[in-house]
Structures are given as C-alpha cells and as structure tokens.
ROVOVO-928393 format. One line per field, with one value per residue (C-alpha): residue number from 1; residue in three letters; x negated, y negated, z. Coordinates in Angstrom, 1 decimal, m for minus. Each point is the difference from the previous one (the first is absolute). Example, Ala and Ser with C-alpha at 12.3 -4.5 7.8 and 13.67 -1.06 7.14 Angstrom:
! residues 2
i: [1 2]
aa: [ala ser]
xx: [m12.3 m1.4]
yy: [4.5 m3.4]
zz: [7.8 m0.7]
END
This chain:
! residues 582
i: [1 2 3 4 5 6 7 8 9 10 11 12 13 14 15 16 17 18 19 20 21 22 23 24 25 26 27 28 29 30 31 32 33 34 35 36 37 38 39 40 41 42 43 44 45 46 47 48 49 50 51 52 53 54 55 56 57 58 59 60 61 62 63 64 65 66 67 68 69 70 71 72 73 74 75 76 77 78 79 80 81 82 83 84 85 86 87 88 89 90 91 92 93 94 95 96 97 98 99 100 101 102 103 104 105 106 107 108 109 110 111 112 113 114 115 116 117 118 119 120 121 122 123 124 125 126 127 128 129 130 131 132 133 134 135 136 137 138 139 140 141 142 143 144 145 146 147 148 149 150 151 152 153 154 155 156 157 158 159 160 161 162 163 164 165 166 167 168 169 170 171 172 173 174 175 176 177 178 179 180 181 182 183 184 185 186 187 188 189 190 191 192 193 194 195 196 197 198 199 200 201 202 203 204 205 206 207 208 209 210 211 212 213 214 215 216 217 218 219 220 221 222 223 224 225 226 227 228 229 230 231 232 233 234 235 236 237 238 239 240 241 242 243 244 245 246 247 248 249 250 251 252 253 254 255 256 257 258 259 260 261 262 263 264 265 266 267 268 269 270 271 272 273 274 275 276 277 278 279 280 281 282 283 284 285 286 287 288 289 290 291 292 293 294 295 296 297 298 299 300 301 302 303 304 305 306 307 308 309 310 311 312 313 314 315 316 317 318 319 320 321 322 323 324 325 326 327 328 329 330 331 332 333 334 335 336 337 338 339 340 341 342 343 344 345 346 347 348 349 350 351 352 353 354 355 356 357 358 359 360 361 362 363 364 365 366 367 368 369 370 371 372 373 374 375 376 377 378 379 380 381 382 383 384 385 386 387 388 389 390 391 392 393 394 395 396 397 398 399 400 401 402 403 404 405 406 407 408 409 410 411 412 413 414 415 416 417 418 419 420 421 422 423 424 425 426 427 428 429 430 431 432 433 434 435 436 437 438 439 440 441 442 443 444 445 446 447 448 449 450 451 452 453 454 455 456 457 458 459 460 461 462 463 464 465 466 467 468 469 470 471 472 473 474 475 476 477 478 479 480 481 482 483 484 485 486 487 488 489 490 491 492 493 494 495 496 497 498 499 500 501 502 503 504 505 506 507 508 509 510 511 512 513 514 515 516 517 518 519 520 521 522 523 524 525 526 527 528 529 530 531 532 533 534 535 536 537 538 539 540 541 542 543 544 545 546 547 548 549 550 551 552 553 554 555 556 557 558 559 560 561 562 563 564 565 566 567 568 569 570 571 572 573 574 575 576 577 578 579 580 581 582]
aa: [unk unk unk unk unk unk unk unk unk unk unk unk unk unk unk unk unk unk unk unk unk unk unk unk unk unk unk unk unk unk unk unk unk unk unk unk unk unk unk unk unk unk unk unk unk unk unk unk unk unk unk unk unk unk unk unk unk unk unk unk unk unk unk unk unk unk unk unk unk unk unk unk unk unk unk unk unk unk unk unk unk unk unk unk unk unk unk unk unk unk unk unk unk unk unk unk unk unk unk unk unk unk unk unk unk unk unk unk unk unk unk unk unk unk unk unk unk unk unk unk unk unk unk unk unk unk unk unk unk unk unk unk unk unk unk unk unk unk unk unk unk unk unk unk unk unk unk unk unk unk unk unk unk unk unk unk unk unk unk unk unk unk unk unk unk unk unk unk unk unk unk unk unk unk unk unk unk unk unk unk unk unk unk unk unk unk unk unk unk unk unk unk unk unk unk unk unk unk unk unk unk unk unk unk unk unk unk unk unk unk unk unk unk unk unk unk unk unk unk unk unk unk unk unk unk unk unk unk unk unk unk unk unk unk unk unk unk unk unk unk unk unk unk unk unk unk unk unk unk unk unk unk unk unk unk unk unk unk unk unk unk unk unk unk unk unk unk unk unk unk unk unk unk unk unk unk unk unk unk unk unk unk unk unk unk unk unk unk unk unk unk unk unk unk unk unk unk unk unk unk unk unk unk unk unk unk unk unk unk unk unk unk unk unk unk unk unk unk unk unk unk unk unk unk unk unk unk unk unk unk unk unk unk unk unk unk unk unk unk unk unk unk unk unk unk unk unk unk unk unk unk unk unk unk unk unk unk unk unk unk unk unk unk unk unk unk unk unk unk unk unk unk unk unk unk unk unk unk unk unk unk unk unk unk unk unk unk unk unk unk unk unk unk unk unk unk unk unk unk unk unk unk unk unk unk unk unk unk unk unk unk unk unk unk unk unk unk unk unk unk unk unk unk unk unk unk unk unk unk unk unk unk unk unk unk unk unk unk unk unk unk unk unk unk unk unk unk unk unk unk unk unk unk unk unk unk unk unk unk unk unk unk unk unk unk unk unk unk unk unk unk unk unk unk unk unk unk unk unk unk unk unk unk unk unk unk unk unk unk unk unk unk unk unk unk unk unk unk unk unk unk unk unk unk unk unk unk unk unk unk unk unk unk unk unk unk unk unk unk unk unk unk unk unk unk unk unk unk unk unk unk unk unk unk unk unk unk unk unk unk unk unk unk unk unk unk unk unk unk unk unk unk unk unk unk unk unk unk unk unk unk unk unk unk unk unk unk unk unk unk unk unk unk unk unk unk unk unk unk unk unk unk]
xx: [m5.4 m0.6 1.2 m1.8 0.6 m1.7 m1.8 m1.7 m1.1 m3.7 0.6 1.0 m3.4 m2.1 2.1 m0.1 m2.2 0.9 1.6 3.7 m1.7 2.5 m1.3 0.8 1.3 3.7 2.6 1.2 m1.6 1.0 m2.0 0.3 m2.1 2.0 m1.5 1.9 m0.7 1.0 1.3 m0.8 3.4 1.3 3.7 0.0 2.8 0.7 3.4 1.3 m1.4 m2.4 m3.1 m2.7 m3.9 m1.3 m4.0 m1.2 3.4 0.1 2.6 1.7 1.7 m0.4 3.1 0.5 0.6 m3.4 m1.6 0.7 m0.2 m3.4 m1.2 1.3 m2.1 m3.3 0.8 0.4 m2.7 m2.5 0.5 0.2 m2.7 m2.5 m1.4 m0.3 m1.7 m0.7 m3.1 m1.8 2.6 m0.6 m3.3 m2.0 0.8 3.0 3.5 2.0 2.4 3.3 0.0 1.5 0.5 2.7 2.4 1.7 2.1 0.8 1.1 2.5 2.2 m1.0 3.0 m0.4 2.4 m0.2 2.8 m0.2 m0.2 m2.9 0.4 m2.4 m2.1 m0.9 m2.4 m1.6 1.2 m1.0 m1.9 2.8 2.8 m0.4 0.4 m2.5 1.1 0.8 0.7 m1.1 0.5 m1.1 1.9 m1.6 2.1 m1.5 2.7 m2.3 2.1 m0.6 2.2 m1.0 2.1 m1.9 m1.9 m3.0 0.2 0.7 m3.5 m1.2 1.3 m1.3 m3.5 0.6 1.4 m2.9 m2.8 1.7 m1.0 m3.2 m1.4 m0.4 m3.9 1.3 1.7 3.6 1.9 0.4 0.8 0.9 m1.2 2.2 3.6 2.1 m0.3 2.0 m1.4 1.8 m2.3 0.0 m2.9 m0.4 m1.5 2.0 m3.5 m2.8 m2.4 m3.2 m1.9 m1.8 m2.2 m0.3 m1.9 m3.4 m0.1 2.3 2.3 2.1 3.1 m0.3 m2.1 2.6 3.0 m2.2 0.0 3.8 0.3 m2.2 1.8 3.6 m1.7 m1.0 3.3 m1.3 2.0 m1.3 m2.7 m1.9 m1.8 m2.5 0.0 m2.1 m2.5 m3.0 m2.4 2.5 3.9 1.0 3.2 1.7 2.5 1.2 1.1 m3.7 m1.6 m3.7 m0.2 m0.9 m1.7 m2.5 0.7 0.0 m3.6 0.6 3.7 m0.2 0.5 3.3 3.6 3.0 3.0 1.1 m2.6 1.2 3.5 m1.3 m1.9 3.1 2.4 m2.3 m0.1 4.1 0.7 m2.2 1.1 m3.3 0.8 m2.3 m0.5 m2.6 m2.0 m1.8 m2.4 0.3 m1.1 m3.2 m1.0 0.9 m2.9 m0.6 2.5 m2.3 m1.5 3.6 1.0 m2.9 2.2 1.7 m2.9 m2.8 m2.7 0.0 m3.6 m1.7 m3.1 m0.7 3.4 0.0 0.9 3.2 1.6 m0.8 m1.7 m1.0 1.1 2.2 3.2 3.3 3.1 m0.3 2.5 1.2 0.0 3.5 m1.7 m0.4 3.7 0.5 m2.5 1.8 3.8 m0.8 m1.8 2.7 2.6 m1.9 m0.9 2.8 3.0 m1.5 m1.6 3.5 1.8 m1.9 m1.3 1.5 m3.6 m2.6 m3.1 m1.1 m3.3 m1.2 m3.3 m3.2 0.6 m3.4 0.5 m3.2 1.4 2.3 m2.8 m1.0 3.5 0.4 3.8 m1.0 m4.3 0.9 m0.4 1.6 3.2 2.4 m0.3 0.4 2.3 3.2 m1.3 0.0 3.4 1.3 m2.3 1.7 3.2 0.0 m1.3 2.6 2.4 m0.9 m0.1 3.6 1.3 m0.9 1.8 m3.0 m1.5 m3.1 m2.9 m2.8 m3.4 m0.2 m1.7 2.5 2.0 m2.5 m3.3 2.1 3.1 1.8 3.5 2.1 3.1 0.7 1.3 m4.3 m2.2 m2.9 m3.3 m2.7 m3.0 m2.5 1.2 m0.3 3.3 1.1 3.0 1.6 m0.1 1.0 3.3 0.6 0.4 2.6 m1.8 0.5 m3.9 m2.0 m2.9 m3.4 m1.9 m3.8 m1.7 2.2 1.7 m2.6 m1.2 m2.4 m2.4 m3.0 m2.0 m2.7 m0.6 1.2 m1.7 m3.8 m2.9 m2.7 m3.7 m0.7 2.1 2.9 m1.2 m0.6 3.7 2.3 m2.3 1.2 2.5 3.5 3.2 1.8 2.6 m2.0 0.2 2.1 3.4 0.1 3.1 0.4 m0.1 2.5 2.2 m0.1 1.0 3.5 1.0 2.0 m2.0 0.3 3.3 3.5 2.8 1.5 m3.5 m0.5 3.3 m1.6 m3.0 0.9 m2.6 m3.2 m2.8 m3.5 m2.0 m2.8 m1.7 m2.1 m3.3 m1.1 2.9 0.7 1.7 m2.8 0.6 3.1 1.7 m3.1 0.3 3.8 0.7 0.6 m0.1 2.9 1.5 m0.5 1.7 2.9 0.9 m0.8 2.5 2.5 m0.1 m1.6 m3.2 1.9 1.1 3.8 0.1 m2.9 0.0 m3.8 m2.1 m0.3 m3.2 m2.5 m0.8 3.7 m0.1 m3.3 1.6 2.8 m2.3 m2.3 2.8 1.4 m3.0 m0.6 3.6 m0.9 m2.8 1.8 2.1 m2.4 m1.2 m3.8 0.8 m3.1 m0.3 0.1 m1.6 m2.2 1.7 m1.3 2.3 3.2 m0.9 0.0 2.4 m0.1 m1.6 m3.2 m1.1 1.6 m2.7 0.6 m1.7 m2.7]
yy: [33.0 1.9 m0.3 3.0 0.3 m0.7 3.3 m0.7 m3.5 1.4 0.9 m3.3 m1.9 2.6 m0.8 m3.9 m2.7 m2.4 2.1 m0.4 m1.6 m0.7 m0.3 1.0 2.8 0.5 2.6 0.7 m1.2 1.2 m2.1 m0.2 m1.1 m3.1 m3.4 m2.9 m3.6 m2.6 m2.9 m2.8 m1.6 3.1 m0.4 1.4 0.6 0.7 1.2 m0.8 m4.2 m1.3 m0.9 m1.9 1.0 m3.0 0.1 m0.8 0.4 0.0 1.1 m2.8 2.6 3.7 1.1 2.7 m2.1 m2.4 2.9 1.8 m3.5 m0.3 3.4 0.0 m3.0 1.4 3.3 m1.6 m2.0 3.0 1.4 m3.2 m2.1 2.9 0.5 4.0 1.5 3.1 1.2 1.4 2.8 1.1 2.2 m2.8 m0.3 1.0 m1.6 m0.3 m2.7 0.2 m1.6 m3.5 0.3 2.7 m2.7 0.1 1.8 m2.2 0.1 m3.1 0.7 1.4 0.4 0.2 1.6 m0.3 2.8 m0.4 m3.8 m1.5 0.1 m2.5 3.0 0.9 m3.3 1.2 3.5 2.7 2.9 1.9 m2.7 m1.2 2.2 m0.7 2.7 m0.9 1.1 m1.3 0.7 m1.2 1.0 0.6 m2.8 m2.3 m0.3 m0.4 0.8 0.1 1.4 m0.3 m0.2 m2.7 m3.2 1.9 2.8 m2.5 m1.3 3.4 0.8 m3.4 1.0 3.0 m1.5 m2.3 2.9 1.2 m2.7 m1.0 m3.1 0.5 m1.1 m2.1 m2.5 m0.8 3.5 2.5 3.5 3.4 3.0 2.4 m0.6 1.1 0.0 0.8 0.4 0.9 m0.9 m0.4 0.0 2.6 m1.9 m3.4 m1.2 m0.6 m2.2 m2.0 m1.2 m3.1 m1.6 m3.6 m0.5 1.5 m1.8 m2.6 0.8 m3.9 0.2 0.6 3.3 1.1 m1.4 2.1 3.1 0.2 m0.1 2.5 1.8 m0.5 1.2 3.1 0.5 m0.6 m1.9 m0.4 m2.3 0.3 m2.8 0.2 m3.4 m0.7 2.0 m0.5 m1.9 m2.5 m1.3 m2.1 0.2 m3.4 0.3 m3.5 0.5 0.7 m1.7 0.8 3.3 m0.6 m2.9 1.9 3.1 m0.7 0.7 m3.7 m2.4 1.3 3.6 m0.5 1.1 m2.9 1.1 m1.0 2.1 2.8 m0.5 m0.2 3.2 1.6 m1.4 0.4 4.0 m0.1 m0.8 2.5 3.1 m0.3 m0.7 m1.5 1.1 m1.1 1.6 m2.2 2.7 0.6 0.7 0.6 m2.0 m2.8 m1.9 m3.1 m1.0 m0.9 m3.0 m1.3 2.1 1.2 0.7 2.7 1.9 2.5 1.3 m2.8 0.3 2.2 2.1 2.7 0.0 3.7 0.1 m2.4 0.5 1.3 m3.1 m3.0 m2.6 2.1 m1.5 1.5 m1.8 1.1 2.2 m0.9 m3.9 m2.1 m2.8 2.5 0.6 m4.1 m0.2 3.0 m1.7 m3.2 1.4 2.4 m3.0 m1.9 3.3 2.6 m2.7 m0.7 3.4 1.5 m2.1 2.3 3.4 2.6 1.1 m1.6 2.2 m0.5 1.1 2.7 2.2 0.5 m1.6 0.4 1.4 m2.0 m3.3 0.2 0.1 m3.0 m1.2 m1.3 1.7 3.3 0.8 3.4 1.9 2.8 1.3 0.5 m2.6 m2.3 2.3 m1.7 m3.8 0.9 1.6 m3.2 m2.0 1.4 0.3 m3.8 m0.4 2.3 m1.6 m3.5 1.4 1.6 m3.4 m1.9 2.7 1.9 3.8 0.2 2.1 1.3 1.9 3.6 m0.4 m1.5 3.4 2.4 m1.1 m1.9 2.2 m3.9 1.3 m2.0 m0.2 2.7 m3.0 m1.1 0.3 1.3 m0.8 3.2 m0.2 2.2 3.1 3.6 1.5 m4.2 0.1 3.5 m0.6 m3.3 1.1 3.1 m2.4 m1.7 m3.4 m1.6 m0.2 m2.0 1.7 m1.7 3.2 m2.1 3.2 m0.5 m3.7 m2.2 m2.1 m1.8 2.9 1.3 m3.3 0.0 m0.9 m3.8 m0.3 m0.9 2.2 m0.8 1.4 3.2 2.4 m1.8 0.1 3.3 1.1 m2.4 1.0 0.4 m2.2 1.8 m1.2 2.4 0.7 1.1 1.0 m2.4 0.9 0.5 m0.3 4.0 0.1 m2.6 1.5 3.8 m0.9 1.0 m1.2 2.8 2.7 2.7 m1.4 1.6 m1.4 m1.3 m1.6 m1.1 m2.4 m1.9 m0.8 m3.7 m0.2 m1.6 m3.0 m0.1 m2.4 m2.4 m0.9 m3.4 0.5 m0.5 m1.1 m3.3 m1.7 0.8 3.7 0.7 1.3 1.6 2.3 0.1 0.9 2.0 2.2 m1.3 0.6 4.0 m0.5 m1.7 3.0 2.4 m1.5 m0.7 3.1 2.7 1.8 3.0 m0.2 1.0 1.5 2.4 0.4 m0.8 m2.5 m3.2 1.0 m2.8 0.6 m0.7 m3.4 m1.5 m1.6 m1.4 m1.7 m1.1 m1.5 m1.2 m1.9 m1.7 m1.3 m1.6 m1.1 m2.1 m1.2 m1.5 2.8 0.8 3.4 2.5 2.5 3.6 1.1 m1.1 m1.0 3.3 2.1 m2.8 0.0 3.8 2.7 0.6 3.8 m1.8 m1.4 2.8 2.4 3.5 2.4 2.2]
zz: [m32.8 3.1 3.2 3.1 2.6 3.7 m0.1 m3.1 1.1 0.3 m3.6 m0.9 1.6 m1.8 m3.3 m0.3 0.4 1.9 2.3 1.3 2.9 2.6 3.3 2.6 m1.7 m0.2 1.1 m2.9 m3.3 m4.0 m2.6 m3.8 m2.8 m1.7 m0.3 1.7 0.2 2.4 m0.6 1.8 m0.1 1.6 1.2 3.6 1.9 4.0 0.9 m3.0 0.2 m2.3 1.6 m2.2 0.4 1.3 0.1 3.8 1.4 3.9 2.4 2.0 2.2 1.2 m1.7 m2.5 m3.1 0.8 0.8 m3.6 m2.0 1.2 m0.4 m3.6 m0.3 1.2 m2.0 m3.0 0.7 0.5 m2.9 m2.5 2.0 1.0 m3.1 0.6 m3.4 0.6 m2.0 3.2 m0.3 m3.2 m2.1 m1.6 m3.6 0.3 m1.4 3.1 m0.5 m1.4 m4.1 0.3 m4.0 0.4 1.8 3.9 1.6 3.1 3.3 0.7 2.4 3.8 2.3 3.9 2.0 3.9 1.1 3.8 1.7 2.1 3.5 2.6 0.6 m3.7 0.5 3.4 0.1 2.5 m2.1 m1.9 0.5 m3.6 m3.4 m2.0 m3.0 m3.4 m3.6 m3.2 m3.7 m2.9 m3.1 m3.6 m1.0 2.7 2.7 3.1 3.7 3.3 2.2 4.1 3.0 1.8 m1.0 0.5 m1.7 m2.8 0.9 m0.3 m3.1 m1.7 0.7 m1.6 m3.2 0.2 m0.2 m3.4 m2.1 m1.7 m1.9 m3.7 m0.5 m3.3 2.3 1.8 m0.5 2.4 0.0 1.6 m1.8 2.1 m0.6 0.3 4.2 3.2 3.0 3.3 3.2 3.7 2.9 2.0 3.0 1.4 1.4 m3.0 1.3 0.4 2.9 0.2 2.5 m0.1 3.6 m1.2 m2.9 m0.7 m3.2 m1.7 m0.7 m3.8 0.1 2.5 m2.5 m3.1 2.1 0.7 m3.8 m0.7 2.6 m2.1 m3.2 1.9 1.6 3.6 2.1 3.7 0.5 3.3 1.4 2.6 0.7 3.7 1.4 2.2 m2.6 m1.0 0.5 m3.1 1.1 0.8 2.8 0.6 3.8 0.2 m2.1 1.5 m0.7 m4.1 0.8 2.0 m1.1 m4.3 m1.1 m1.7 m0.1 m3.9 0.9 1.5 m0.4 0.5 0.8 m4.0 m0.9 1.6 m0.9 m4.2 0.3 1.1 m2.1 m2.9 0.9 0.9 m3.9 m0.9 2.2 2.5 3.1 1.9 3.8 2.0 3.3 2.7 1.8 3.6 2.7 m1.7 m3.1 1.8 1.1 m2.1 2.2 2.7 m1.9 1.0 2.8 2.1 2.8 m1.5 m2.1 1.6 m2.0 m2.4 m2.1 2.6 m1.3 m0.5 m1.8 m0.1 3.8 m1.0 m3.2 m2.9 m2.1 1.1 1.7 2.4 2.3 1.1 2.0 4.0 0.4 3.1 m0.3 0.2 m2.4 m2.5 0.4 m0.5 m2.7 m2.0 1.0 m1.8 m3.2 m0.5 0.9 m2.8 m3.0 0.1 m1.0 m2.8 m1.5 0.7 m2.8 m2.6 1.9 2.1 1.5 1.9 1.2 3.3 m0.8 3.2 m1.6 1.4 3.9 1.8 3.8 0.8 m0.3 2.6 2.5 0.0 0.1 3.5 0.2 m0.9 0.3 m1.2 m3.4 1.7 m2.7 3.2 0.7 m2.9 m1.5 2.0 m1.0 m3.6 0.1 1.5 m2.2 m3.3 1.6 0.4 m3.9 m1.3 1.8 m1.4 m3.5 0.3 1.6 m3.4 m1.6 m1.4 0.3 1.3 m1.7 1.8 m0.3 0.9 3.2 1.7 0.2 m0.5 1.6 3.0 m0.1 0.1 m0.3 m2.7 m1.7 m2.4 m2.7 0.3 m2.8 0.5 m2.1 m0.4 m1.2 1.7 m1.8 0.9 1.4 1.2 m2.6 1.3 3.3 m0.1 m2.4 2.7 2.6 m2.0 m1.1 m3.4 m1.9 m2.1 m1.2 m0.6 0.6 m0.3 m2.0 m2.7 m0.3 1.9 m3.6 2.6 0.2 m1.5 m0.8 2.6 3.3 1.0 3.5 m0.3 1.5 2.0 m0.5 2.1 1.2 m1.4 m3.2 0.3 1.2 m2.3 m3.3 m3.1 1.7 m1.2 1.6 2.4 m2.9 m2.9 m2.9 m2.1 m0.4 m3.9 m1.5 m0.8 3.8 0.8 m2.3 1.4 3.2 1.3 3.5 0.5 m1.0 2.6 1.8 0.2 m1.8 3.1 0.8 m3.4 0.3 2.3 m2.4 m1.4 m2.2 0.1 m0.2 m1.4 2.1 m0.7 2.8 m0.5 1.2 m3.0 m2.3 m0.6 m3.1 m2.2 0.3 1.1 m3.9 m0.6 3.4 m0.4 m3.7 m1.0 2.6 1.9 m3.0 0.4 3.6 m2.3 m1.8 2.9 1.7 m2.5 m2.0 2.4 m1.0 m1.0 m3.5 0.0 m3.0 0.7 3.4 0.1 1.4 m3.2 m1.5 0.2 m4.2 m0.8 2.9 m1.0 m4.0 2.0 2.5 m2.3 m1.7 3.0 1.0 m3.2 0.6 3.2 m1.5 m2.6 2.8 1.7 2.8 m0.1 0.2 m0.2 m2.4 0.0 m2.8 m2.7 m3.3 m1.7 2.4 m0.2 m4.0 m0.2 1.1 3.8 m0.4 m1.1 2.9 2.1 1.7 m0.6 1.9 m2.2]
END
C-alpha cells in the first residue's frame, strides 16, 4: 500500500490506469492502491440520523436535510445506475479489473457530517456567502466520511465520492481501486459559471434541467440565462401577457412562470443558482411586435448601421412609457426570481449611438448627450433590481464604454478582453470574466449570416465568425482571469462564466458544444490553473486522462458530451498522444 502525496499526483496518473480521475481536481488529494467495493445497501448517515438511499428521491423543501437526502440519492444512483465500465481507460488486452475470485473488501458504512448550519442565503447566496469546502476519507477498512460545513459542500463532496467508483464489467459490483482516500478541497472562485442564451434559439426546459446537472458534476454552480433578446422573448410575464405571445418565435417556445420557478429550484438542490438577465437598452427589440411605441431601430437594414446582428431595437432612452413598461415587468419578474437568486443581470452591452436618432426624444447619436439618459436609465434598473432585494449584474460597457457610474457592490460582466478586467478591478468593481477569446464555446463554427453574390461574397468568404478559432478545451483551461492583476485587484475577481451564444445552438447541439469544455472552466475555477504543489501551470498531458475520464462519465449519465481524444490516446498513457517538439 501506498499513499503520495499531492506533488506526486502527476506521478500517480502516469502510474495507473484508470486514473484517480477526480475532476475538477482537488486541493488536496492522497490516493492508495486497495480494492474496495460498494455495497449497495450502504448504511449512510447525516448528523448522526440514518438516512435510506431511496432511488429517484426528490426534495420537497430547500432545507439542508432534503437537500442531502436527495443528493445521496442521485449519487448513489450515478454510480450503481450509470453503468460506467471503464475499458476506454485502459491498453487493449490488458487485465484491468480487480479479480472477483479473490473475495470483497466492502465499503458499508458512509457517514456525513454537516459542521456549520444552513442559513436562507446558502440556497440563493451572493458569490462567496456559502462554503462550499469539504473533507472526505475513505479508510482501508471501508469507513467512507464526509465532513463539510454547509449543505453544499456536502453536495460537493458527494460528487467527488461518486467519481471514485467503477462498474465491474462481470455485472452488479462496484469498486475503487484507490483506497485508501482523503481528500481536502475547496473552490478558489465563488462564481463558476455558464452562459446560456435561450432568445436566439429557444432551449426546453429539460436540456436546461440536463445542463445544471452537468454543471453539479463539474462543480459549477452559477447558471446564467440570457433569456430575451431582440430575435425572440419566450418569456411569459403574466401582467403582460403580449409580449411572448408576439414576441415567442412559437406558444411552444415559452417559459411559465412554473417553469421558471422548476429550473431554479431544480439548480437550488444542486448548488447552481440560477440568475437570469433581460438585455437592455439594447437587445431589446422583439419588443416592438408588442410595444412599438417604445422601440426605435426595430429590423432596420442595413443592420450594420444599428446593432450588431440582425433584427436591431433598443428602448428610447428618454421615453416615460418605457419607464411604465419596465415598472410592471419588474412588478411581475423580480418577486419571484428572488425566492431562489441573489442576482439578476440587467443586460447593458453593445448599445448603438445610432438608434437614438431616430428616437423622436433624442435624434442624436452624440455620447454627451446620451451619456446623462443612460445614467438615469440604469439608475432606475438598478434601483428596481435592489428594491426586490437582488444585486444587479451588468456588462462592461456600462462603466467603461459610457463611464455609467454604479454602485461599488455591482457586478460587472467582461468579455471583450484586453486590459477590461484591470481596469475594471482598479476602479473598485466586483468581475465576472467571460473574456470571448478564451471562454466563448459558441465560436469557431462558421459564419451564420448568409451572403449574397458579388461583392458580398467576396467580403464575408470563407465565411468565419468574428470569434474564431474554436475555443479548444486546452485553451479554456489556460485561462486565468486574474492574470496580470494585483492582489488587491485580484480580490475583486469572482470568478467566471463560459458562454454559448445560440446562433447556432439549439437542443441538438448544445452537450456537444458545452462538454466537456465547460468542464475545463470547472476546474479552472475551482482548483486554479496553477498546481499548488508545483507552483506551475497543470500541464495539459497530466489534465487530458482525467477529462477523458470525466467525459465518459457524463456520458454514462446521460450528457452528449464530445470527446477529446480518440480512444488510442484515452486507451494509452497520456505522453502518447502528447506532441513533443523535434
């Protein structure tokens, strides 16, 4: 038996097959070479009560005991229902699996320990209000615990007990290769997230349900959703109940209110809080088909000269019924998002100066003069936001492109890059960092507008998007959002969200585009790309077994997660598909 320690985890991966493949990657992690099995009558325990793995179970409440009752459930359930064999980890030929002749050593017994209590945030918490840290062991003998000071980090740990279990090919046993086990872990960023946009192309409620699990198994827990824009508002807002029915590309690409209220819950018992962003002042104008009154620029072309896609629109910024329209919808949304989120994102990127000449209050594009509308504009939204008892996030233009002074306790979404993240922390905001060259999933694919004959043609050929290349997952996971910042500047980093912008995402490819590589984001995030024990950036060679791995476990949970490799690399050691320079 053997037992090394974090700095020779590299070691470890080159050593066995599988690999100790937790991902994200803990803290702290010491692994040894014992067989256990587990038992599928295993006796859990939480604070010391006996609670009884029942397949399927649900939480009727958001309270800590629910909330660890039914993530023991779906645990146990991953492992004993997923079917996970692992022969894509391991050299053709080879004998990999522990001998069931030579009898079990079993794991009965997994005790759950939740040292701190649950407040009302730890279900909707502001980013850094909940501790998400916990410990695990897992003796030779097969005493499994978890130790965690919130209901949450009891979640987080689960997952990771989950990843270190196999299915014997033979049939119903399972097994660890690596006790014994104890890992310490916490994240290093509050704010993990994922962007999705569900105006462009409409997203059901299911996919959206499937990606918040496959946003617990990677420890990610903010889900972002994008949820109006100018192509479509699916939205339902019963106060006003025209603008999905005009605005929904069809009545079955809507969201009720009880559909709303399920995706959150659904993401609440799983640590993913759900937040979501109505765009404005730009982005705004499928509101028109409703609303004319208080859109310009609705579907004007050349689009260029309005917005930056097609169809264009923006609220007049110097309109009372806008003020009306935006009382009542906020009236309507925020009472009920704030039961289970303590954000909502008021949206504020890429505002087009020529829109407000045609508006009949302004007919100027000039920035001193729609400088002081927009300030009152966002002061009114914040304002609203903060009423319901919520923080409002918003894109990096509203402070730096418009100077739009805010309150410091605003969040503030960057995603254009370059030296947006330091100067935004020097002036004191809290960030989210989307930086598009390294955690837009949406780009790379190809042109989505079509091009005419001509000089058209000519200009858009070979038709790229603006965002190329493709964000491969060795480049989503390199990126750090505080590279170059001071400590004091670095604070104020939260974390940070990969986006998938649904120009051309829909159901069909949505896991394909986001898996794994939201994944990488997942241990970026939680573990930092530095490796603590060397002090070095994680080297991709030692990364790619454990995301291989990884994504054949979402696979077997139901995720149609891309892969990364072929099988000769995920059946070999990682060095032989690793390029070395001649």
């Amino acid at each position: 038996m053997w037992s090394p320690s974090l700095s020779s985890f590299s070691v470890l991966l080159a050593a066995l097959q599988p690999v100790a493949a937790i991902w994200p990657a803990p803290q702290s992690l010491t692994t040894g070479s014992s067989v256990l099995y587990l038992n599928q009558n295993i006796k859990v325990t939480y604070n010391g009560e006996s609670i009884p793995y029942t397949y399927g179970y649900v939480s009727r409440e958001l309270t800590s005991k629910e909330v660890v009752q039914a993530g023991i459930s779906r645990t146990l359930a991953g492992i004993f229902e997923s079917k996970f064999v692992p022969w894509k980890l391991h050299k053709r030929g080879s004998k990999w699996e522990p001998d069931l002749s030579q009898g079990q050593q079993w794991i009965k017994t997994l005790e759950i320990v939740q040292k701190g209590k649950d407040e009302p945030s730890t279900f909707k918490p502001l980013a850094g209000q909940v501790d998400e840290s916990y410990n695990l062991t897992v003796s030779a003998k097969g005493e499994a615990k978890l130790a965690a000071v919130s209901s949450i980090g009891v979640l987080r740990g689960l997952e990771t007990f989950s990843q270190l279990f196999y299915q014997h090919s033979a049939g119903t046993f399972w097994y660890t290769p690596f006790a014994p086990v104890s890992v310490q872990d916490a994240p290093k960023f509050p704010h993990r997230g994922v962007l999705i946009d569900t105006a462009r192309n409409f997203l059901p409620v299911a996919d959206i349900l499937r990606t918040i699990d496959a946003m617990a198994w990677s420890k990610l827990n903010r889900l972002h959703v994008h949820v109006t824009d100018s192509q479509s508002w699916p939205l339902v807002i019963p106060s006003l109940p025209e603008v999905s029915e005009k605005g929904a590309y069809h009545p079955s690409q809507t969201y009720s209110p009880e559909d709303v209220e399920k995706i959150q819950t659904y993401g609440a018992e799983r640590g993913v809080e759900v937040y979501f962003e109505i765009d404005m002042p730009g982005h705004i104008g499928v509101v028109s088909l409703s609303h004319p009154e208080l859109i310009v620029a609705y579907n004007l072309q050349p689009y260029q000269w309005w917005c930056q896609e097609p169809p264009c629109g923006a609220f007049k910024l110097n309109n009372t019924a806008v003020d009306a329209f935006l009382d009542k919808l906020f009236d309507d949304l925020l009472p009920r998002l704030a039961p289970y989120s303590a954000y909502f994102h008021t949206g504020g990127d890429e505002l087009n100066r020529n829109d407000s000449m045609l508006d009949e209050g302004i007919r100027s594009n000039d920035t001193e003069v729609l400088r002081p509308l927009l300030q009152k504009f966002i002061d009114k939204q914040h304002a609203r936001v903060r009423a319901a008892g919520l923080t409002p996030i918003t894109w990096e233009e509203i402070p730096l492109e418009w100077e739009v002074d805010m309150a410091k306790d605003t969040v503030v979404q960057s995603w254009l890059g370059g030296d947006a993240v330091k100067t935004l922390t020097s002036k004191g905001y809290q960030v989210i960092d989307s930086n598009y060259n390294f955690w837009y999933l949406d780009c790379g694919r190809g042109q989505w507008l079509t091009w005419g004959n001509g000089a058209a043609f000519a200009q858009g050929y070979p038709f790229n998007d603006w965002c190329g290349p493709t964000k491969s997952w060795q480049l989503v996971y390199q990126h750090d959002p505080t590279a170059g910042l001071t400590a004091e500047e670095a604070k104020l980093v939260l974390g940070g969200e990969v986006a998938l912008w649904a120009e051309t995402i829909d159901p069909v490819n949505l896991d394909t585009l986001a898996w794994p590589r939201a994944s990488a984001v997942g241990e970026a995030l939680w573990s930092g790309r530095i490796d603590p024990a060397t002090g070095q950036n994680r080297s991709l060679v030692e990364a790619a077994p454990r995301l291989n791995e990884f994504r054949e476990r979402l696979v077997a949970r139901g995720v149609g997660a891309s892969p990364i490799q072929m099988t000769f690399c995920t059946q070999g050691r990682a060095e032989e598909c690793e390029f070395i320079v001649a």
